[in-house]
Predicted model as a PDB file, atoms N, CA, C, CB and O in Angstrom, pLDDT in the B-factor column:
MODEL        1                                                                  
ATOM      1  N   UNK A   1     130.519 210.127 127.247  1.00 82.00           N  
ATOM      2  CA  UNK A   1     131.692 210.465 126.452  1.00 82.00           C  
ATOM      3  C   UNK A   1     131.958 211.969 126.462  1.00 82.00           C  
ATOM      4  CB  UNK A   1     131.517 209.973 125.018  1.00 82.00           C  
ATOM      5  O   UNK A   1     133.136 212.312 126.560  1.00 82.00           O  
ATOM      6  N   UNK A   2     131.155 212.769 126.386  1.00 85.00           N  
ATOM      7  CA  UNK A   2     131.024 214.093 127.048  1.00 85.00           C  
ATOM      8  C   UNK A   2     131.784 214.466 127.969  1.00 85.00           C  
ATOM      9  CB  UNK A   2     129.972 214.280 127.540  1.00 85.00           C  
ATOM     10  O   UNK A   2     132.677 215.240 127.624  1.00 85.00           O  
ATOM     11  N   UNK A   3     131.735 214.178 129.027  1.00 87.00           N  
ATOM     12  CA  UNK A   3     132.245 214.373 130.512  1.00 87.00           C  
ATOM     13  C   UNK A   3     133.720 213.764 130.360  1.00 87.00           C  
ATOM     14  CB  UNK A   3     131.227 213.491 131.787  1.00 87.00           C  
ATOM     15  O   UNK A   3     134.551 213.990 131.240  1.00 87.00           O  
ATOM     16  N   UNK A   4     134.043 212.973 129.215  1.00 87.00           N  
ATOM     17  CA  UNK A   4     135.170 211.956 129.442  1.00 87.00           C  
ATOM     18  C   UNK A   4     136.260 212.980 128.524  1.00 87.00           C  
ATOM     19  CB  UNK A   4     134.812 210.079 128.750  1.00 87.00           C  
ATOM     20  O   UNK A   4     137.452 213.119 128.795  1.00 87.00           O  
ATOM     21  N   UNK A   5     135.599 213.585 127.487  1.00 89.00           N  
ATOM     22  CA  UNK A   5     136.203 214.777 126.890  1.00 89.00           C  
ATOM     23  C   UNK A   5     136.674 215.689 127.457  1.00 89.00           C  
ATOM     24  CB  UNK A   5     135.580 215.324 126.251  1.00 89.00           C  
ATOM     25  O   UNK A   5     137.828 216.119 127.460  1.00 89.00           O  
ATOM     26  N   UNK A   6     135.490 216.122 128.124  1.00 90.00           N  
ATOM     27  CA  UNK A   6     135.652 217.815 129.019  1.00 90.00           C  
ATOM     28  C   UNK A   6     136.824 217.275 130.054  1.00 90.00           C  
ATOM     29  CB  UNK A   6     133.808 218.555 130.175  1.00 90.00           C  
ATOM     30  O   UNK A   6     137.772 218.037 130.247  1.00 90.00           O  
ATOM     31  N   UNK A   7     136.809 216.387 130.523  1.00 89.00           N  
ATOM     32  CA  UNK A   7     138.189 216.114 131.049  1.00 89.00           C  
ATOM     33  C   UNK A   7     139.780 215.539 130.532  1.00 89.00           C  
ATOM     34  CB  UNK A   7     137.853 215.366 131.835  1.00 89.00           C  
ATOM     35  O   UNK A   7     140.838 215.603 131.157  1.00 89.00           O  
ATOM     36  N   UNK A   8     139.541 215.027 129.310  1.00 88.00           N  
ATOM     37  CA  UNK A   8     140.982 214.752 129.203  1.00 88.00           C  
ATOM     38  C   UNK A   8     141.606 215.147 127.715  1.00 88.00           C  
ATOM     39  CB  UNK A   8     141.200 213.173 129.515  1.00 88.00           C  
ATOM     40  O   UNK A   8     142.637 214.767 127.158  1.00 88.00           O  
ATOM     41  N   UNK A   9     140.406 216.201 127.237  1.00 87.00           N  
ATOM     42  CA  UNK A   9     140.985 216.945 126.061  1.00 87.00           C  
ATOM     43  C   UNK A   9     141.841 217.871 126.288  1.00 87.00           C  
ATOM     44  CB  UNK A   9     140.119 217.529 125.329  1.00 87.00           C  
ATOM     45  O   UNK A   9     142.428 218.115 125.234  1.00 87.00           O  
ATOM     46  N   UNK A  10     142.153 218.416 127.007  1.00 90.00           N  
ATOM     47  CA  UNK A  10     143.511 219.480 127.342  1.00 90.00           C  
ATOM     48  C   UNK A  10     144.470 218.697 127.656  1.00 90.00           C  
ATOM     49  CB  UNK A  10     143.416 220.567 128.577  1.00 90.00           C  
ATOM     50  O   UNK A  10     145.321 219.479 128.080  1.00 90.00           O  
ATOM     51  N   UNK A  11     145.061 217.245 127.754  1.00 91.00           N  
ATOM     52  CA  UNK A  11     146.077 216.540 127.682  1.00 91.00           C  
ATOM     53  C   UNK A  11     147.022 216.549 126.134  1.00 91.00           C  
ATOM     54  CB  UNK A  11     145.507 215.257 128.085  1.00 91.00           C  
ATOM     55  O   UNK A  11     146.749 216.088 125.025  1.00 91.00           O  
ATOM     56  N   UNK A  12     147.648 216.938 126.405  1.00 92.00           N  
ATOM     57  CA  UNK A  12     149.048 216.942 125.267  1.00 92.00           C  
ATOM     58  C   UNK A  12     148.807 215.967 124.051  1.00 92.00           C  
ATOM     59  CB  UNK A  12     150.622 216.320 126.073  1.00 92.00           C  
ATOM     60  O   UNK A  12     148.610 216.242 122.867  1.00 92.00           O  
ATOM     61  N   UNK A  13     148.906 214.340 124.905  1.00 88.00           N  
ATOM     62  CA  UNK A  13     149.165 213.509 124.757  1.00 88.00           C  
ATOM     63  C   UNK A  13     147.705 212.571 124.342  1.00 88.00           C  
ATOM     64  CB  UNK A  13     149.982 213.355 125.745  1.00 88.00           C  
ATOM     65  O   UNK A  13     147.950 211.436 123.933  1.00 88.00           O  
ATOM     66  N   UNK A  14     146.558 212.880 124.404  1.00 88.00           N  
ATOM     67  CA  UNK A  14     145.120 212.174 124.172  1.00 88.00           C  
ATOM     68  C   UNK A  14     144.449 213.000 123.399  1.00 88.00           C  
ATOM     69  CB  UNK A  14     144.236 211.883 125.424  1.00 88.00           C  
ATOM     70  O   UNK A  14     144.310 214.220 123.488  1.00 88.00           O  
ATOM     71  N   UNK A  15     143.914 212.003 122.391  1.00 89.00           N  
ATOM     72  CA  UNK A  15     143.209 213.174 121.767  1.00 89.00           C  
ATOM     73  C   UNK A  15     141.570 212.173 121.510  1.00 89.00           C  
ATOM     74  CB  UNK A  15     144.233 213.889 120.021  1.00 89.00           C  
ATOM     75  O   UNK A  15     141.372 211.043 121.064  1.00 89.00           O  
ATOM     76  N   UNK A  16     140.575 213.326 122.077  1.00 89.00           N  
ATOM     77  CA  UNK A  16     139.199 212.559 122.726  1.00 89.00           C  
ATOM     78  C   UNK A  16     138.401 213.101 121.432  1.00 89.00           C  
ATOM     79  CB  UNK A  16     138.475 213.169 124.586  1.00 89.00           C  
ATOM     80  O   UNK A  16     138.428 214.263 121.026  1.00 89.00           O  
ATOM     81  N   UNK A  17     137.730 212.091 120.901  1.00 91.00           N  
ATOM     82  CA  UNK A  17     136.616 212.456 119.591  1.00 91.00           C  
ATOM     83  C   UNK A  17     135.934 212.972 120.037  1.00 91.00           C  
ATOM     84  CB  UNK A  17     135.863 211.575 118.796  1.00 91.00           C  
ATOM     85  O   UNK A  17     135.975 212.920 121.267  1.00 91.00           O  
ATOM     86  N   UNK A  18     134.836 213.826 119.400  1.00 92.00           N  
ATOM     87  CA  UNK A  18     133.951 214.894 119.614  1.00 92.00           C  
ATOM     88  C   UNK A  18     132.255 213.438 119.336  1.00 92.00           C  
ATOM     89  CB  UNK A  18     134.358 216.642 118.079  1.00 92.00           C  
ATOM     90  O   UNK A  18     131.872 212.868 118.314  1.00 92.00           O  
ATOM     91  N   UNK A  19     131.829 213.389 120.529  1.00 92.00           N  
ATOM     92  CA  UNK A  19     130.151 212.844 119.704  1.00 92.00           C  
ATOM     93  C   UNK A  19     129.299 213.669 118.626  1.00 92.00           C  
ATOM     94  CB  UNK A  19     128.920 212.734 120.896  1.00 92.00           C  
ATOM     95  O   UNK A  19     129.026 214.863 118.748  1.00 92.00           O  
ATOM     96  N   UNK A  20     129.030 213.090 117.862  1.00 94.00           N  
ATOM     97  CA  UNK A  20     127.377 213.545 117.137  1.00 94.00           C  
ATOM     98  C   UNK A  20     126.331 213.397 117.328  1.00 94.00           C  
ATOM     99  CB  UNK A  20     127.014 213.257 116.202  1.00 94.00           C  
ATOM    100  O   UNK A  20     125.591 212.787 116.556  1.00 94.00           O  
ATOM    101  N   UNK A  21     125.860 214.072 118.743  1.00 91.00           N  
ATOM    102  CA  UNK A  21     124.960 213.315 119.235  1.00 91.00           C  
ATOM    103  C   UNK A  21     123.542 213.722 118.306  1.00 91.00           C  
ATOM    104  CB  UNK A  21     124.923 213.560 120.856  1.00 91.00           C  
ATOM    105  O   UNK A  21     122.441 213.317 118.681  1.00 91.00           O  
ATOM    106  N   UNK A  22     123.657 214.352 117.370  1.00 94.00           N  
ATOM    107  CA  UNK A  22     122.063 214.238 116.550  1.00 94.00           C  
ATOM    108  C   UNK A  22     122.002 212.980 115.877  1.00 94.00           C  
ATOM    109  CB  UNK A  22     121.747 215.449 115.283  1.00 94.00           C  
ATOM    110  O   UNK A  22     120.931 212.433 115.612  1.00 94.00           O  
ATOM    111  N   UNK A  23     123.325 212.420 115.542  1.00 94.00           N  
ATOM    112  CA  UNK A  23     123.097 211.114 114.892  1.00 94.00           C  
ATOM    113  C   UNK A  23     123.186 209.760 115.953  1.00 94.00           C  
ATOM    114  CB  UNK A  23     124.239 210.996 113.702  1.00 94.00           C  
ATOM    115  O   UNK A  23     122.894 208.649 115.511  1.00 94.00           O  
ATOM    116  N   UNK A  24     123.665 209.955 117.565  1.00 91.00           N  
ATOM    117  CA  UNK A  24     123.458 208.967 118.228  1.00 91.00           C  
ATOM    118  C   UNK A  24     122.358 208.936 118.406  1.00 91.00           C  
ATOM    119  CB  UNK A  24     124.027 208.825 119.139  1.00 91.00           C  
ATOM    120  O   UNK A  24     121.534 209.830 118.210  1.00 91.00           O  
ATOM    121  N   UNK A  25     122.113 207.233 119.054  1.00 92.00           N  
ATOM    122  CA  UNK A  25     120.681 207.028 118.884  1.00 92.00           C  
ATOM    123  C   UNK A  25     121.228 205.683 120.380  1.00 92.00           C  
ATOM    124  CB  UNK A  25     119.884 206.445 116.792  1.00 92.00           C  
ATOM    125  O   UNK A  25     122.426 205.500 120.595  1.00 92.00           O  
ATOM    126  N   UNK A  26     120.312 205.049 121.073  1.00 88.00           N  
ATOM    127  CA  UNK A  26     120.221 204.255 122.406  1.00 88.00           C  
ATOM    128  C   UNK A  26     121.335 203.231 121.985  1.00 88.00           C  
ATOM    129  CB  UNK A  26     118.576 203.516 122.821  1.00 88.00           C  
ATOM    130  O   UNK A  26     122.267 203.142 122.784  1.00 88.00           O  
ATOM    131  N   UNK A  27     121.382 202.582 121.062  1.00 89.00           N  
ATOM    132  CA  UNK A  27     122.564 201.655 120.733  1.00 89.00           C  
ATOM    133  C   UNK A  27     123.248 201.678 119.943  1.00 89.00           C  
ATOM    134  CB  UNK A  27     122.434 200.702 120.588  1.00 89.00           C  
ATOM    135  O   UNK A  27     123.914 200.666 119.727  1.00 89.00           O  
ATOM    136  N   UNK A  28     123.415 202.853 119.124  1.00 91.00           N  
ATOM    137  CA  UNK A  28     124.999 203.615 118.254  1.00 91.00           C  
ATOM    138  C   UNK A  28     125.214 204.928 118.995  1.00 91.00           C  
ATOM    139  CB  UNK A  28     124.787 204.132 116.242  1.00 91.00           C  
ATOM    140  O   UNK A  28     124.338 205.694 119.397  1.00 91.00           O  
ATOM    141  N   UNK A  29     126.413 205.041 119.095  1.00 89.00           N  
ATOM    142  CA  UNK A  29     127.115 205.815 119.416  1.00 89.00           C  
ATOM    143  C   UNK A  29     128.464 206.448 118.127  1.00 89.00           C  
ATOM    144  CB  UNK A  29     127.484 205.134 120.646  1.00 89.00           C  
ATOM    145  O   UNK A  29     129.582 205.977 117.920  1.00 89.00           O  
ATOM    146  N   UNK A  30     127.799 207.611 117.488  1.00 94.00           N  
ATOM    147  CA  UNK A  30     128.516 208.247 116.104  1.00 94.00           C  
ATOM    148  C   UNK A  30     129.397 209.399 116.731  1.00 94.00           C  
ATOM    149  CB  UNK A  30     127.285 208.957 114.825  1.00 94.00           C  
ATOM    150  O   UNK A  30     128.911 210.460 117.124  1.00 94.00           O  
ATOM    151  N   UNK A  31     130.525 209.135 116.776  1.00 93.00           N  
ATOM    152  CA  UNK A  31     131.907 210.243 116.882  1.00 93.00           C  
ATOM    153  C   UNK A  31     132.831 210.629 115.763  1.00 93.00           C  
ATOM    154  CB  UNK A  31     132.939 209.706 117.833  1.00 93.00           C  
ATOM    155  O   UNK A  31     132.902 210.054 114.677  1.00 93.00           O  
ATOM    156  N   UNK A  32     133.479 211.594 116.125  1.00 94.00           N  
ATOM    157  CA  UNK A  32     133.935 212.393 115.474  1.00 94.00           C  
ATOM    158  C   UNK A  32     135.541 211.235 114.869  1.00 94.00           C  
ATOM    159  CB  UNK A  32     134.046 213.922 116.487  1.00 94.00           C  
ATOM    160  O   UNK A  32     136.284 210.788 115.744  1.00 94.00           O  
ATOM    161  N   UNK A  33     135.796 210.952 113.500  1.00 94.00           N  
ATOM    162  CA  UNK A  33     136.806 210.436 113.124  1.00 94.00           C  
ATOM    163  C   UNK A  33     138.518 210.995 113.290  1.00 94.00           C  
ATOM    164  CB  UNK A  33     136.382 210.315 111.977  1.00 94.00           C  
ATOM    165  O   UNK A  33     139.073 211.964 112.773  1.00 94.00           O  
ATOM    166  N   UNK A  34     138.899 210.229 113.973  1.00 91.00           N  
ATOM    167  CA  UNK A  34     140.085 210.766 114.159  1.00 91.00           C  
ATOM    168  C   UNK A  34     141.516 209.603 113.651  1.00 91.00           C  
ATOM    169  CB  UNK A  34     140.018 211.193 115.791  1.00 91.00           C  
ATOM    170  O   UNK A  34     141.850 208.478 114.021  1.00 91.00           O  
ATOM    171  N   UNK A  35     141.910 210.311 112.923  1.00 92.00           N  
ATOM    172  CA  UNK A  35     143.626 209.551 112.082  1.00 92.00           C  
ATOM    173  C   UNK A  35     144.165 209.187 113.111  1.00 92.00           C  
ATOM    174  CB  UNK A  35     144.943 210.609 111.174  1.00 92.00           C  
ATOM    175  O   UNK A  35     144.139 209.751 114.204  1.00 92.00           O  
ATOM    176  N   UNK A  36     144.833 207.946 112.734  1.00 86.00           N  
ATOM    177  CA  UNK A  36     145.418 207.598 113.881  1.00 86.00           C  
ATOM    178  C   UNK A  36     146.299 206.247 113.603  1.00 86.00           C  
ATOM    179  CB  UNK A  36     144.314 207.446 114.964  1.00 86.00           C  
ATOM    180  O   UNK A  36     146.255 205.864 112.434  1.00 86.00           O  
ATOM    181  N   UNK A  37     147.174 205.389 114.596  1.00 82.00           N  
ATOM    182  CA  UNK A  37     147.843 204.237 113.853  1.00 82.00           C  
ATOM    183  C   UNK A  37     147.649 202.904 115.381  1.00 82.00           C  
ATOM    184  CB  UNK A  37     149.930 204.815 113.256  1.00 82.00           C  
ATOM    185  O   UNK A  37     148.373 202.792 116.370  1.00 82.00           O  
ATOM    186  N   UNK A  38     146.627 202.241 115.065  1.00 81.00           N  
ATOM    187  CA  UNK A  38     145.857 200.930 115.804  1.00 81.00           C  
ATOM    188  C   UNK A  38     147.509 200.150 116.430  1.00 81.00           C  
ATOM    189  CB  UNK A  38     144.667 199.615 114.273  1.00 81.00           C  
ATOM    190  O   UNK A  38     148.426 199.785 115.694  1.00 81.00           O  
ATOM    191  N   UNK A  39     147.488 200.081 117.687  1.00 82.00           N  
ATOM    192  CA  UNK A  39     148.755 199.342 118.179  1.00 82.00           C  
ATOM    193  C   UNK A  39     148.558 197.755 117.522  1.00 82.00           C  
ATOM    194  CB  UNK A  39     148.845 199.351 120.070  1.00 82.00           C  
ATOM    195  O   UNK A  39     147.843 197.349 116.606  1.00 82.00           O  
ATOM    196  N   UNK A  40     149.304 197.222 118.217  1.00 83.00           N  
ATOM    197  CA  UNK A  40     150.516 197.389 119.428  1.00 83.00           C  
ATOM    198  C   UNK A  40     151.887 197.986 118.552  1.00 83.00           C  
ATOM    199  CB  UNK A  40     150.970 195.575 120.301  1.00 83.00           C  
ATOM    200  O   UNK A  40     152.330 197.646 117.455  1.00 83.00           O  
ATOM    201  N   UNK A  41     152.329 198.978 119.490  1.00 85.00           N  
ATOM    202  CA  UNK A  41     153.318 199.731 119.132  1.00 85.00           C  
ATOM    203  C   UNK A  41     154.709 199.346 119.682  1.00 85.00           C  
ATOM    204  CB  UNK A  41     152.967 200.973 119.464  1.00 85.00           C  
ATOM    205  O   UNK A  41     154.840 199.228 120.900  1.00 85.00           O  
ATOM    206  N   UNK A  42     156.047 199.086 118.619  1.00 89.00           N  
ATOM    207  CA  UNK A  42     157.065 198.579 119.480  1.00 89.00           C  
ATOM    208  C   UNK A  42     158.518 199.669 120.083  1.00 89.00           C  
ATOM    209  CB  UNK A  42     157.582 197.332 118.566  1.00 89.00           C  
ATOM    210  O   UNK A  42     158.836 200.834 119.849  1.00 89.00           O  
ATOM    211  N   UNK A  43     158.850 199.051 120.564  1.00 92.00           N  
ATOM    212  CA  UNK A  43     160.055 200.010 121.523  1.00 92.00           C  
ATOM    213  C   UNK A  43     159.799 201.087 122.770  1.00 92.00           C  
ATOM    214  CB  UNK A  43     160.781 200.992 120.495  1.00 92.00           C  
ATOM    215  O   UNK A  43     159.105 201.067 123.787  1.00 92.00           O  
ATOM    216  N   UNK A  44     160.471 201.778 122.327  1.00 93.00           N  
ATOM    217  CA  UNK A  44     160.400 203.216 123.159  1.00 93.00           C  
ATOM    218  C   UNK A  44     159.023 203.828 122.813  1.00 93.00           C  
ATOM    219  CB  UNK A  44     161.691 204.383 122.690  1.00 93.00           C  
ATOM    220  O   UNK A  44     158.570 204.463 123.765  1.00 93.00           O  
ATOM    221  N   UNK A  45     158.069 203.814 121.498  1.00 90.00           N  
ATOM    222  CA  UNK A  45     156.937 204.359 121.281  1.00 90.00           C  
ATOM    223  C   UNK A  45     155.704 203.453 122.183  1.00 90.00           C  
ATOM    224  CB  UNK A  45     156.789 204.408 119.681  1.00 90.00           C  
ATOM    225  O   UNK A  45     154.845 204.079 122.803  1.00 90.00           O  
ATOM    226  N   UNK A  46     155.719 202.310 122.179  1.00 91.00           N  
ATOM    227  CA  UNK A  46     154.998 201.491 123.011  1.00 91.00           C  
ATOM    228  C   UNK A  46     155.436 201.499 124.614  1.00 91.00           C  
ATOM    229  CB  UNK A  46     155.121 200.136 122.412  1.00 91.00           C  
ATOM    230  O   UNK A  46     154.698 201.438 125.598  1.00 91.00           O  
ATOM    231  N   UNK A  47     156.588 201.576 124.562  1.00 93.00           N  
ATOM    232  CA  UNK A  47     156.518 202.243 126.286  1.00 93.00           C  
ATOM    233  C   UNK A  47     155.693 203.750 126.491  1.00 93.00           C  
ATOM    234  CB  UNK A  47     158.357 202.627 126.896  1.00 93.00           C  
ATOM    235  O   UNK A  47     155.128 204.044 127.544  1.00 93.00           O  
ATOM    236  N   UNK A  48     155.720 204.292 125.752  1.00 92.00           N  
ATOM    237  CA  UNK A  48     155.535 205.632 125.725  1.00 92.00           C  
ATOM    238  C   UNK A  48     153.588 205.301 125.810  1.00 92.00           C  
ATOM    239  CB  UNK A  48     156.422 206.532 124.106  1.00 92.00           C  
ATOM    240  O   UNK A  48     152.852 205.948 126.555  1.00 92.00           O  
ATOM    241  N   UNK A  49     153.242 204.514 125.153  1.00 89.00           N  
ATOM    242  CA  UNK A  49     151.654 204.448 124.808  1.00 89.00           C  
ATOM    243  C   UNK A  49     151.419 203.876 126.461  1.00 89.00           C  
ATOM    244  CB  UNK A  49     151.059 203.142 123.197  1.00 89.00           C  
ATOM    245  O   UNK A  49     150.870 204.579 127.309  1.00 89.00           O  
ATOM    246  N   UNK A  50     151.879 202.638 126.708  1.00 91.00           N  
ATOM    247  CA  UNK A  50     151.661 202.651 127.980  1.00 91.00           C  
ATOM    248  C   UNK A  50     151.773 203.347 129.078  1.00 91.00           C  
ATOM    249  CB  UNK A  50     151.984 202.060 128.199  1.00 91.00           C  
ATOM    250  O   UNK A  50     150.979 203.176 130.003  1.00 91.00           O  
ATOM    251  N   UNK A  51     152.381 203.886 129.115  1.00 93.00           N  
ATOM    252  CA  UNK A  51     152.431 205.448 130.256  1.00 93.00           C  
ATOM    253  C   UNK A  51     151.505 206.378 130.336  1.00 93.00           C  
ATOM    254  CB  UNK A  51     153.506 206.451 129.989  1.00 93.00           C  
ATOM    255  O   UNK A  51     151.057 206.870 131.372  1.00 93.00           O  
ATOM    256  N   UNK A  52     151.136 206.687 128.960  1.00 90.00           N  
ATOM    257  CA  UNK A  52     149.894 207.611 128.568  1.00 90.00           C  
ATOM    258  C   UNK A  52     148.704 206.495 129.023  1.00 90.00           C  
ATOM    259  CB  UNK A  52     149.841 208.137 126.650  1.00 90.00           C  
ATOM    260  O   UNK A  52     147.657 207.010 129.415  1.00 90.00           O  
ATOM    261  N   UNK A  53     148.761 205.087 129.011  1.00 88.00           N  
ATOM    262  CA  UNK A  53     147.189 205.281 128.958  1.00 88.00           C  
ATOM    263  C   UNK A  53     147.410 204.324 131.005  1.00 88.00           C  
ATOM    264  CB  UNK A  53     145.974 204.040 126.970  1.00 88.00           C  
ATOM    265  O   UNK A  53     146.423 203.760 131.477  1.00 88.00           O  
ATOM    266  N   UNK A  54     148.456 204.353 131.632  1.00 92.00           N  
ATOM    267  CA  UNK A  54     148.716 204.035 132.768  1.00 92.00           C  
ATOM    268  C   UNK A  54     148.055 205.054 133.753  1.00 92.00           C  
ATOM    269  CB  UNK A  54     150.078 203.891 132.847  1.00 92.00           C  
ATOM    270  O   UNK A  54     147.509 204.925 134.849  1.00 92.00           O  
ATOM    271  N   UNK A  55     148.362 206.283 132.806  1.00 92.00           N  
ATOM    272  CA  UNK A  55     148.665 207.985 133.597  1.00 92.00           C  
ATOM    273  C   UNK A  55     146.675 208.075 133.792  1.00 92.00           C  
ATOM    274  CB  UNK A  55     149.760 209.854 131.952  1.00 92.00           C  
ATOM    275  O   UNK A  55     145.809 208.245 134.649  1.00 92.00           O  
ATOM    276  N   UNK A  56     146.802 207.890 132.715  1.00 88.00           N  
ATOM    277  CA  UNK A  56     144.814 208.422 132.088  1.00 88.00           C  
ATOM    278  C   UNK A  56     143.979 207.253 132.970  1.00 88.00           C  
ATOM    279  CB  UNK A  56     144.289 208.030 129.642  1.00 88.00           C  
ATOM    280  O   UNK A  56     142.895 207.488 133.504  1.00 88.00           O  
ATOM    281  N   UNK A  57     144.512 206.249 133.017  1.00 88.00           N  
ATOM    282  CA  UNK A  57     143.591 205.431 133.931  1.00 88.00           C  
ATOM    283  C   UNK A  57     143.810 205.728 135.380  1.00 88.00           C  
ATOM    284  CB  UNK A  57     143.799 203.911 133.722  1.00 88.00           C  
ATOM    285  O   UNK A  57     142.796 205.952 136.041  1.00 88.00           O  
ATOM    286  N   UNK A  58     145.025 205.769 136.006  1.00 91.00           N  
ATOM    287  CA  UNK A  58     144.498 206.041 137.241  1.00 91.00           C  
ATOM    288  C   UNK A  58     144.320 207.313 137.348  1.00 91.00           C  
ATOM    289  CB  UNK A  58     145.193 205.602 138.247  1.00 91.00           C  
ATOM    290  O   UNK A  58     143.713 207.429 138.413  1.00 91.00           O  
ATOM    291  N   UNK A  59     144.566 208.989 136.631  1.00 91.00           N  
ATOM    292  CA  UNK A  59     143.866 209.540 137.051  1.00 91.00           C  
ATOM    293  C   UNK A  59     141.978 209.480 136.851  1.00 91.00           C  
ATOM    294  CB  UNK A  59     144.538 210.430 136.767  1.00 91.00           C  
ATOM    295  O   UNK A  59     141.222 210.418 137.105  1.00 91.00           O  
ATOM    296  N   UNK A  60     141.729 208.632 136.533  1.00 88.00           N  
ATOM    297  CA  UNK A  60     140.388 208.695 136.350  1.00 88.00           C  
ATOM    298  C   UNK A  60     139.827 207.262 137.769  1.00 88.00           C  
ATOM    299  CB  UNK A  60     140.031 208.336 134.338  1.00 88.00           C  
ATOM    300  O   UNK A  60     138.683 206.968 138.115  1.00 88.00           O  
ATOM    301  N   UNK A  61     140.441 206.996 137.995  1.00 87.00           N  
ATOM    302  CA  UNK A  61     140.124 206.274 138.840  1.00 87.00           C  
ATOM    303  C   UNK A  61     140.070 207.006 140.741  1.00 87.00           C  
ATOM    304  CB  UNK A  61     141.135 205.144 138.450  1.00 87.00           C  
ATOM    305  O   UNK A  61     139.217 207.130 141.620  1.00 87.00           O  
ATOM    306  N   UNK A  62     141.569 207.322 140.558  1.00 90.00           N  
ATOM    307  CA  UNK A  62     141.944 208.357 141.690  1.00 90.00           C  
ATOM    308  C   UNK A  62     141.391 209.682 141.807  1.00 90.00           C  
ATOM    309  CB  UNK A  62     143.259 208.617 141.647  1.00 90.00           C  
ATOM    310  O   UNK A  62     141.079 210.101 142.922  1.00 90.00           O  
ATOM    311  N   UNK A  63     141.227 210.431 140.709  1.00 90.00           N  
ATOM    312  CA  UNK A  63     141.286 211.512 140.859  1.00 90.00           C  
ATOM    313  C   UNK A  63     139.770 212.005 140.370  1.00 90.00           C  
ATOM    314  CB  UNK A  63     142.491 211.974 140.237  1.00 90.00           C  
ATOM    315  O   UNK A  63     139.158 212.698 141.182  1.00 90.00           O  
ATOM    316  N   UNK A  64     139.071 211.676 139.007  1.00 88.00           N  
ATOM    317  CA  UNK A  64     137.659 212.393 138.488  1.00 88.00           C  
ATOM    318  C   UNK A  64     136.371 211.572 139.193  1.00 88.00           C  
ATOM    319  CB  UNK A  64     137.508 212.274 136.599  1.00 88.00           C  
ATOM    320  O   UNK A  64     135.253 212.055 139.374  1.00 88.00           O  
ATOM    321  N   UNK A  65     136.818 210.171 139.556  1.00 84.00           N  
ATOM    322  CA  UNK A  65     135.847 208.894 139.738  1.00 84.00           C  
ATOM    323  C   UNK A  65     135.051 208.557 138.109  1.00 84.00           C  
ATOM    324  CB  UNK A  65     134.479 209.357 141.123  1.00 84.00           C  
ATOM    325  O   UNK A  65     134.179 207.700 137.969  1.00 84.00           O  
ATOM    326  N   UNK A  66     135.474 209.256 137.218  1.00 82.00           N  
ATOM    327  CA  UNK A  66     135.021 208.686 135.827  1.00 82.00           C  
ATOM    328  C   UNK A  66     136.026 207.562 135.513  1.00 82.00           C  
ATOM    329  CB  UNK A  66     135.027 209.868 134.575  1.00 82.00           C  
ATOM    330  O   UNK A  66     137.254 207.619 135.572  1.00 82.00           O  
ATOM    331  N   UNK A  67     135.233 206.522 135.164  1.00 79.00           N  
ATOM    332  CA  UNK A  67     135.934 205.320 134.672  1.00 79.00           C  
ATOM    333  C   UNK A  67     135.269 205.273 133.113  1.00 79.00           C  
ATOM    334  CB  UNK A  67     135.612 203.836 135.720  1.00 79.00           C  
ATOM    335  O   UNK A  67     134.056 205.200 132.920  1.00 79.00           O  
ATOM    336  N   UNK A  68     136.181 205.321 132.148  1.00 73.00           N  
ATOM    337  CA  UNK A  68     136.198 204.795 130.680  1.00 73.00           C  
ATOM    338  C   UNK A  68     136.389 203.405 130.123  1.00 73.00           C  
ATOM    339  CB  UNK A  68     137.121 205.405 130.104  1.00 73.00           C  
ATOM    340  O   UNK A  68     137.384 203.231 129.419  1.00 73.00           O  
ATOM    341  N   UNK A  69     135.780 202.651 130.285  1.00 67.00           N  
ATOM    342  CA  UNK A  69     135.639 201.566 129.448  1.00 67.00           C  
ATOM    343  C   UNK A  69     135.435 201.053 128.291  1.00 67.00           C  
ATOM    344  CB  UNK A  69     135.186 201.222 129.685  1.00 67.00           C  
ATOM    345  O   UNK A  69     134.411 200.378 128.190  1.00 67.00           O  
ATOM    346  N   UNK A  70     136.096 201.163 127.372  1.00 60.00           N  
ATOM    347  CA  UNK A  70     135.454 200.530 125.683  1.00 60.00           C  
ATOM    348  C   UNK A  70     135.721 199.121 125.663  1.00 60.00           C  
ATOM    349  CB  UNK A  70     136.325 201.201 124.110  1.00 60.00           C  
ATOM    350  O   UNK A  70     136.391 198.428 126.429  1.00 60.00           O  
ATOM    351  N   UNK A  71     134.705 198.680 124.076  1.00 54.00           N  
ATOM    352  CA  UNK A  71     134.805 197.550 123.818  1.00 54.00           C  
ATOM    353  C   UNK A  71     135.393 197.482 122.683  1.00 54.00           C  
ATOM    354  CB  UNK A  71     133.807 196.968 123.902  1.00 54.00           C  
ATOM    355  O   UNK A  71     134.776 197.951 121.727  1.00 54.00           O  
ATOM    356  N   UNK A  72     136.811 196.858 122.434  1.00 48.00           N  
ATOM    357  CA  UNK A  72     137.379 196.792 121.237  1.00 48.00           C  
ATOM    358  C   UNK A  72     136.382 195.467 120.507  1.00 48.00           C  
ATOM    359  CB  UNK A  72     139.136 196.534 121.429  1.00 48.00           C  
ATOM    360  O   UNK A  72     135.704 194.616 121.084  1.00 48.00           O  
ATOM    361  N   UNK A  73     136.600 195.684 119.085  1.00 45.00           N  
ATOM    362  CA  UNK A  73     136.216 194.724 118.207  1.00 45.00           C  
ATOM    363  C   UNK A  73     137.874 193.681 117.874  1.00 45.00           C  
ATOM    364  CB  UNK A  73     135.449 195.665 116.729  1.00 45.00           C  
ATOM    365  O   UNK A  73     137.854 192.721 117.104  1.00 45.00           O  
TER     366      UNK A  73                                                      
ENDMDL                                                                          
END                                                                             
């Protein structure tokens, strides 16, 4: 998550939590809380979310070779 920061925190448009890593431990992973509003988002703002996260995936595919994967609940 480190490496996934240092790369896509200078984007406008993403904003990447900071880890705690004194409080991670092998199977929690504790980050930094960030405000925010859980989709699905409708209209022109949900086109807009998809673009951002269209843009962020293939440059990470094409361009860093870091691939980000989460697991939503």
């Amino acid at each position: 998550c480190d490496r996934f920061r240092q790369l896509y925190s200078y984007w406008p448009d993403v904003r990447v939590p900071e880890a705690c890593t004194p409080l991670t431990r092998r199977k929690v992973l504790v980050m930094e809380w960030l405000e925010g509003e859980k989709g699905p988002w409708d209209g022109e703002e949900g086109i807009e979310m998809v673009g951002i996260g269209l843009r962020c995936s293939v440059d990470q595919l094409m361009t860093t070779g870091l691939f980000h994967a989460g697991e939503f609940f």
